[in-house]
N, C-alpha and C positions, 0 to 999 in steps of 0.2 A: 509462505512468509507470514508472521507475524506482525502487527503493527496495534498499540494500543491496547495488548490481549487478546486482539480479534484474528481468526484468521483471512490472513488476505490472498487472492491469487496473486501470483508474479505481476500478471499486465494491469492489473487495476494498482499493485502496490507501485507500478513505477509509471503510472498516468498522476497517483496521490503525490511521488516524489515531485515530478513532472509541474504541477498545480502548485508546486511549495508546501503543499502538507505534509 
């Protein structure tokens, strides 16, 4: 997944969702 242009793995991107980032 993407986020910001960066790529992000799935469980870090929905620990960031997770966090409110």
């Amino acid at each position: 997944a993407f986020k910001d242009g960066v790529y992000v793995e799935p469980l870090e991107l929905e620990k960031l969702m997770l966090a409110g980032e």
